[in-house]
C-alpha positions in Angstrom: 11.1 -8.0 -15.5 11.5 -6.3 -18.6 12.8 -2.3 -17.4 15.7 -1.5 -19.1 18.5 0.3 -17.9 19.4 2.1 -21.2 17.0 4.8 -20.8 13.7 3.2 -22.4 11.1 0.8 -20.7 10.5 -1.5 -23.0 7.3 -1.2 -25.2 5.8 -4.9 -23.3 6.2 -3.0 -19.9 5.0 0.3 -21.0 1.8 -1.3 -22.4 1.3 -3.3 -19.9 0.9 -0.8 -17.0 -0.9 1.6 -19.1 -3.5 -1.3 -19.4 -3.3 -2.2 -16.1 -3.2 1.1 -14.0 -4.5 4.7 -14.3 -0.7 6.2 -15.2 -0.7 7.1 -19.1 2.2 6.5 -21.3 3.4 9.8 -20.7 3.9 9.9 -17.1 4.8 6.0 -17.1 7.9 7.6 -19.6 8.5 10.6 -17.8 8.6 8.6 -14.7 11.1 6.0 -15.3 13.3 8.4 -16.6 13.1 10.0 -13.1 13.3 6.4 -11.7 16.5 5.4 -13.5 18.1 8.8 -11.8 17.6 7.8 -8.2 17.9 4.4 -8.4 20.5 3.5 -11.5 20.3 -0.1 -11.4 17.2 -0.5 -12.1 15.7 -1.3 -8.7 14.9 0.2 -5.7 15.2 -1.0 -2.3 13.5 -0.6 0.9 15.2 2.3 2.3 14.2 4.4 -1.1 10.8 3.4 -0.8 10.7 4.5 2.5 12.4 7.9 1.9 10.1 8.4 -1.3 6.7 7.8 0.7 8.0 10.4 3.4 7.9 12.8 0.2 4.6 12.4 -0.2 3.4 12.7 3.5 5.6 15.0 5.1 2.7 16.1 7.6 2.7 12.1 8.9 5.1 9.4 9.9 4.6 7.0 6.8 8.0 4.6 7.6 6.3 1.7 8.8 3.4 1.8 6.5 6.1 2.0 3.5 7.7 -1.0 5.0 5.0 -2.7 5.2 3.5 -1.8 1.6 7.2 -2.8 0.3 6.8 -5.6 2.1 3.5 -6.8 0.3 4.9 -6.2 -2.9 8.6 -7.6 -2.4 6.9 -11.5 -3.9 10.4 -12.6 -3.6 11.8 -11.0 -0.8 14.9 -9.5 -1.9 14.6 -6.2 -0.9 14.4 -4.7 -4.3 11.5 -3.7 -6.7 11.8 -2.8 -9.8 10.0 -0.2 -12.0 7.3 -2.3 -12.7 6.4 -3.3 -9.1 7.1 0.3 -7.8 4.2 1.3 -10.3 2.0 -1.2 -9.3 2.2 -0.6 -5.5 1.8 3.0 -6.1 -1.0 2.6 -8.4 -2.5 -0.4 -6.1 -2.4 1.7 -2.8 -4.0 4.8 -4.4 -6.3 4.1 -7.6 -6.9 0.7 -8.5 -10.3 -1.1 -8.4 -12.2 -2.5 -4.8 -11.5 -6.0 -5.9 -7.8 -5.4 -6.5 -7.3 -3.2 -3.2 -8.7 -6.1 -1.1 -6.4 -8.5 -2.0 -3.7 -6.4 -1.7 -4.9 -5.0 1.5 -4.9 -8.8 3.0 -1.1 -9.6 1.7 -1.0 -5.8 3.7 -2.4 -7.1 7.1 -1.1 -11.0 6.6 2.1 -10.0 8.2 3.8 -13.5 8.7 2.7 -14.5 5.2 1.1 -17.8 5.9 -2.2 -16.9 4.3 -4.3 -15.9 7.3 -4.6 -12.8 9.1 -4.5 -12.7 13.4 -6.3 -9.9 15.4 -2.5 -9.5 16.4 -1.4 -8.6 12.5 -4.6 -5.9 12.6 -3.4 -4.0 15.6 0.0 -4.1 14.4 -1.0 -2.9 11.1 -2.9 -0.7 12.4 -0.7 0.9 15.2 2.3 0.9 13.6 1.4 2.3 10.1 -1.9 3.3 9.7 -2.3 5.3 12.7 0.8 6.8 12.1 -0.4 8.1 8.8 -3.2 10.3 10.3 -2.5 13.4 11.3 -2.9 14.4 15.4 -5.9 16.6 14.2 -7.4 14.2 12.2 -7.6 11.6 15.2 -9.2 14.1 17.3 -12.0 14.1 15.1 -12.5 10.1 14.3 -15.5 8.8 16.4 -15.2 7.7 19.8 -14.7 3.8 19.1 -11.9 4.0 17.2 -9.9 7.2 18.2 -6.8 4.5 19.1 -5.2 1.7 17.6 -6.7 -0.7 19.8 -10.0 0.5 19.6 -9.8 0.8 15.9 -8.4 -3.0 15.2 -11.0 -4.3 17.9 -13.9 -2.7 15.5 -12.5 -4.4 13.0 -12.1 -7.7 14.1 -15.7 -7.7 15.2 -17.1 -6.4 12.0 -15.6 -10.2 10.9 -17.5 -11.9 14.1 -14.1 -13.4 14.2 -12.8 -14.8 18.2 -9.4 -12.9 19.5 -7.9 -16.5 18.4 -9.7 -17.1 15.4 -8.1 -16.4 11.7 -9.1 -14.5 8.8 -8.5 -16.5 5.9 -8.3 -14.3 2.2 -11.6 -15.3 1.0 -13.4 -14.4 4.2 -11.9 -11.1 4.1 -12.7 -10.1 0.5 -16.6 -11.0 1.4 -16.5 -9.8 4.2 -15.6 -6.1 3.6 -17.7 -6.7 0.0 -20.8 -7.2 2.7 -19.6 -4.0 4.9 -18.0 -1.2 3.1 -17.4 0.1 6.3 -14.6 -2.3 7.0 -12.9 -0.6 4.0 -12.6 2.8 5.3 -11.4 1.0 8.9 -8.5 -1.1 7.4 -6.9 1.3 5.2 -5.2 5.0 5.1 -6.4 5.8 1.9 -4.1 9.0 0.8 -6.7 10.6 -1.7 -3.9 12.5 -3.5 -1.2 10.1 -3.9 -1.3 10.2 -7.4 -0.5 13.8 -7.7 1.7 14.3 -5.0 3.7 11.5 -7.2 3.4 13.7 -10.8 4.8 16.7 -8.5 7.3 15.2 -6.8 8.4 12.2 -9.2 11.0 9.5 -7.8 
């Protein structure tokens, strides 16, 4: 996709995730270099996603939700990403616009990939990776109807006025969260300083 294994990402990438995400050309640079390091051919695959994301959150379990943000961004499902994907998952899961989180929050919670989300894929998503995200402290001070995974998913779901069978289809779930910010805070682990836990660490 344009990355470069000499040493240099090319000026078309460069400029392009500068445009498109918050990173300048500096860190973008500095980063890739980094990249190339740990992951010489140019891609990275599931397992150094995971062990990169457990860098940043070494107070939480983030394995699943890793998996499952590879998973969103893995179009192709090869296991791999390359430089250019990497960037854009971290940059989608931590600064990028409303609009833009939404839609990758649904490819997020549409588990199966068929373009619909089930009141199944929430409590998974939210059992197995957000939940596990929060620290033990932290839960002991969310409010009393959502203090568990179940409860948490079952808010959710009704915010939509969606049956237990019903789907969710994209469209629904973009308005529907536009309508109720609320539903933003529920379906996402937001980790406020991803960004600069990144520039400390670097891949």
């Amino acid at each position: 996709m344009g990355n470069s294994k000499s040493g240099a990402l090319s000026k078309e990438i460069l400029e392009e995730l500068r445009l498109n995400t918050r990173f300048t050309e500096e860190e973008l640079s500095t980063w890739y270099q980094s990249f190339l390091k740990e992951c010489p051919s140019g891609r990275i695959t599931r397992q150094e996603f995971q062990t990169i994301y457990s860098k940043f959150f070494p107070e939480a379990d983030p394995k699943a939700y890793a998996q499952h943000v590879f998973r969103s961004f893995d179009a192709n499902s090869d296991g791999t990403l390359d430089f250019k994907e990497y960037v854009i998952a971290l940059h989608m899961t931590s600064a990028c616009k409303t609009n833009q989180k939404l839609e990758w929050a649904f490819s997020l919670y549409d588990v199966d990939g068929n373009g619909s989300i089930s009141k199944n894929e929430v409590l998974e998503i939210v059992t197995q990776a957000i939940f596990k995200m929060i620290s033990p402290d932290d839960v002991k001070h969310l409010p009393e109807d959502e203090n568990t995974p179940e409860k948490r998913a079952e808010k959710i779901w009704g915010f939509f006025g969606k049956k237990d069978d019903d789907k969710l289809t994209e469209k629904e779930f973009i308005e529907g969260t536009l309508a109720n910010m609320e539903i933003l805070r529920l379906i996402q682990f937001e980790p406020q300083k991803v960004k600069e836990k990144f520039k400390e660490k670097k891949p």
